[in-house]
C-alpha positions as CSV (number, residue, x, y, z in Angstrom):
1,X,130.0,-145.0,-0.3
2,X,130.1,-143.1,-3.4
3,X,133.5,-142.0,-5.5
4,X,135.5,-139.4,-4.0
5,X,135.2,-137.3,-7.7
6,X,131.4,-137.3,-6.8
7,X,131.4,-136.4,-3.2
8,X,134.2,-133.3,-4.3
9,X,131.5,-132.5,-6.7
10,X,128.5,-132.4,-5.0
11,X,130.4,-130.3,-2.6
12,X,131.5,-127.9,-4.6
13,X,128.1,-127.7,-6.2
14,X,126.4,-127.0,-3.1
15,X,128.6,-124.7,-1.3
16,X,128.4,-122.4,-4.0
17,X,124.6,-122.6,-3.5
18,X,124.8,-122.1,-0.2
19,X,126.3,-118.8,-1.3
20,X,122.8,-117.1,-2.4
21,X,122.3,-117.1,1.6
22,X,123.8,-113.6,1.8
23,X,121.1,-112.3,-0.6
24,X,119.3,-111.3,2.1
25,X,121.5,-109.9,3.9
26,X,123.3,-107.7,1.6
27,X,119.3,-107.1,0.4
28,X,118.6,-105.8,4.3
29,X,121.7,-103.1,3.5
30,X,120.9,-102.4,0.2
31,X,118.5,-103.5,-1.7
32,X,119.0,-101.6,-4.9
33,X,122.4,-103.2,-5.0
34,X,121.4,-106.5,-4.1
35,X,119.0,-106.5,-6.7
36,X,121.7,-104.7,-9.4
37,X,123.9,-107.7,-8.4
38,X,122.0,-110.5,-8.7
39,X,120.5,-109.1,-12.7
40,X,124.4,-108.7,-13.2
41,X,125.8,-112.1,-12.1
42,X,123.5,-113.9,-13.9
43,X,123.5,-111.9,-16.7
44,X,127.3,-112.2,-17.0
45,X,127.0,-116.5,-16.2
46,X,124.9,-116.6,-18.1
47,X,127.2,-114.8,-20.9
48,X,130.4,-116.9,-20.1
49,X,128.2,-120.2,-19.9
50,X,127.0,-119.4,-23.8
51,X,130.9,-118.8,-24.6
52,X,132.2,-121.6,-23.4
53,X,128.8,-124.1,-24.4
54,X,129.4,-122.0,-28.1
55,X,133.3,-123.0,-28.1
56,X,133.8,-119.4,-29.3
57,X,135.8,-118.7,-25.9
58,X,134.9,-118.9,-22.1
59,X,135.5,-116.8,-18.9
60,X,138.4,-119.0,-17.8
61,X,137.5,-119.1,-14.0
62,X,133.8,-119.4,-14.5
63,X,133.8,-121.8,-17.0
64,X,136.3,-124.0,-14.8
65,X,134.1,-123.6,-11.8
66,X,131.1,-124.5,-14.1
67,X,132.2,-128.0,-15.2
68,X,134.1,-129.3,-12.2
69,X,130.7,-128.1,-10.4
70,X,128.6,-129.4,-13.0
71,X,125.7,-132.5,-13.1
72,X,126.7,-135.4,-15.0
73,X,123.5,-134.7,-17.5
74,X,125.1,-131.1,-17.8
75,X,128.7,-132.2,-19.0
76,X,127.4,-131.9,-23.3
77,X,124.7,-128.8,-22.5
78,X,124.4,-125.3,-21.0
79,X,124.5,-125.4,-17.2
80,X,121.3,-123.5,-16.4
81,X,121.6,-124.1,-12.5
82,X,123.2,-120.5,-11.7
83,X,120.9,-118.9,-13.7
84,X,117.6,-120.6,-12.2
85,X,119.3,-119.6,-9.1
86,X,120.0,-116.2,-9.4
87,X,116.7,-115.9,-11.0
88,X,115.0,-117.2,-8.2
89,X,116.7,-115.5,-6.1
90,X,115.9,-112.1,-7.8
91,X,112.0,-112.9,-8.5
92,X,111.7,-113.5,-5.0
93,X,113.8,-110.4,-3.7
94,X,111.6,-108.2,-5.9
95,X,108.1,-109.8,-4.8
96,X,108.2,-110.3,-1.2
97,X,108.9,-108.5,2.0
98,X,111.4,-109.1,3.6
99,X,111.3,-111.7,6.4
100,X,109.3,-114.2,3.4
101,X,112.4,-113.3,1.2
102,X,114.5,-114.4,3.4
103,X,112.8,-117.9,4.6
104,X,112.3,-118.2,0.7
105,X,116.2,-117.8,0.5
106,X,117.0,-119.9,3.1
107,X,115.4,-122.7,2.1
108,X,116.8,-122.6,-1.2
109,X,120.2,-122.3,-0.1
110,X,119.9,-125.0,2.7
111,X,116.7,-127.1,2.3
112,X,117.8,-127.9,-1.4
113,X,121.7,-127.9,-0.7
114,X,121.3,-129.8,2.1
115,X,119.1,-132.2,0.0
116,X,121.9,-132.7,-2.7
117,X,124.3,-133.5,-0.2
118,X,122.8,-136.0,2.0
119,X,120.9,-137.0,-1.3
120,X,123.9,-138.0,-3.3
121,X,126.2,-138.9,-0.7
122,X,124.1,-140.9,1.6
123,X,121.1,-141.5,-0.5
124,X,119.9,-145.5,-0.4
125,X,116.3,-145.2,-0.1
126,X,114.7,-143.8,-3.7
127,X,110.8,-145.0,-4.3
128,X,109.4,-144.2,-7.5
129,X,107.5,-141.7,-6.3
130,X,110.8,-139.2,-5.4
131,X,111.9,-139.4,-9.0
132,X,114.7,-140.5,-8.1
133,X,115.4,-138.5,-5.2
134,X,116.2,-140.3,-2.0
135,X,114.2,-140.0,1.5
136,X,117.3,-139.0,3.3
137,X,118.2,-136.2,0.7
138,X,114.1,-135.1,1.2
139,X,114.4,-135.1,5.2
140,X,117.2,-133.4,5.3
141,X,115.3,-130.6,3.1
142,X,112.8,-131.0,5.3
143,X,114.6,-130.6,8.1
144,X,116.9,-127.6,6.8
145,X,114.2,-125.8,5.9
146,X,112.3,-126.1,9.3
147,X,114.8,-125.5,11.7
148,X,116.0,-122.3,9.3
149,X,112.3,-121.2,9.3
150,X,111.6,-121.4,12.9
151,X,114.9,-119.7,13.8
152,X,113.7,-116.6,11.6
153,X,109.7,-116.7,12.4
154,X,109.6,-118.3,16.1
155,X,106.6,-119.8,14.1
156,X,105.9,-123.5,14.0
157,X,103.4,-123.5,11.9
158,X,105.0,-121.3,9.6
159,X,108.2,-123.5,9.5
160,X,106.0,-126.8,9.4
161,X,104.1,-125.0,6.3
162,X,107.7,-123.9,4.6
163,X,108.8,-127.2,5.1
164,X,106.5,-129.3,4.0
165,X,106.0,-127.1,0.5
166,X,109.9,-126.7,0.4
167,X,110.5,-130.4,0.6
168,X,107.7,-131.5,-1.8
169,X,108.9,-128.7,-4.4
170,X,112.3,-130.2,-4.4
171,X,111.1,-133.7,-5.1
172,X,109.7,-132.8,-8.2
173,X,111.2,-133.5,-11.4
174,X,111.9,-130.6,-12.9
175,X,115.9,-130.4,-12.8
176,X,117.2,-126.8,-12.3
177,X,113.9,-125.0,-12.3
178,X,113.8,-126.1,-8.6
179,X,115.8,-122.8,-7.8
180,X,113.5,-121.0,-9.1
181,X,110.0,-122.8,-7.8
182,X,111.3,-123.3,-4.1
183,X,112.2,-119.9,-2.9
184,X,108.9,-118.8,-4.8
185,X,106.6,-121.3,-3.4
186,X,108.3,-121.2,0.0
187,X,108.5,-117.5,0.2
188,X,104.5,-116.9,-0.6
189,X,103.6,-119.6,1.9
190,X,105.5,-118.2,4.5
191,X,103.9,-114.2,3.8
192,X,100.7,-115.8,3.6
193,X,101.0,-117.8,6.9
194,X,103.1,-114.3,8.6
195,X,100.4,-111.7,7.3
């Protein structure tokens, strides 16, 4: 079992990912807003982060909330996670319609949160070929991502599709950029699969 410091931070990580589920939501009430929000949140993390990584001040709050929810390879750098996920979060709000925007959201907010937790908490199984990632972090992406997909498109083969591109974009080694490539690449397979 890991350390309780690591569990409390994976949680914390992950629920505040879990957060970006409401984009479409608040995007299905207004999206003009939505969109005005998400440019401004990051905008202004992205602002505090360079404060506090800069040592020339920091937005007490966020930059608290930054390192206790920070990676380990993050602790001596600029944590880029909310930005990649705010900006994939906005790329895909401003591409695609509405029910792909809100698969693509979903699976970023569940498929890779629920992949972080299961990953890092009950992760024993890591081949070479995850890059470090464990099976049971990638089925429960898998997983996540289906079940969240179906629910929204009664459409198996959509949610088999989402699933399967969702799961295999989270495996791949590219950090942070992850929030940005799997609501992208989940969100055009699912309007190409729906139109």
């Amino acid at each position: 079992m890991k350390p309780f410091a690591v569990i409390k931070t994976v949680l914390l990580r992950k629920s505040l990912h879990f957060l970006i589920a409401f984009a479409p939501t608040l995007a299905g009430l207004n999206y003009p807003l939505s969109v005005l929000l998400l440019c401004t949140g990051t905008v202004f993390y992205a602002f505090a982060e360079s404060l506090r990584f800069s040592g020339n001040g920091s937005a007490p709050l966020i930059s608290k909330i930054t390192i206790l929810a920070s990676h380990s390879r993050d602790k001596s750098r600029f944590v880029l996670g909310p930005v990649t996920l705010g900006g994939g979060a906005l790329f895909a709000l401003l591409i695609l319609p509405p029910l792909p925007f809100t698969v693509a959201i979903y699976a970023l907010a569940f498929g890779d949160g629920f992949a972080g937790i299961i990953g890092r908490i009950f992760g024993r199984i890591r081949p070479h070929f995850l890059f470090g990632k464990s099976v049971e972090g990638s089925f429960a992406c898998f997983i996540a991502i289906f079940i969240s997909t179906e629910l929204l498109t009664q459409n198996c083969l959509c949610a088999l599709s989402c699933a399967l591109v969702g799961c295999l974009v989270e495996i791949l080694p590219v950090e942070d950029f992850d929030n940005i490539l799997i609501p992208l690449c989940v969100g055009l397979t699912a309007n190409i699969i729906l139109n």
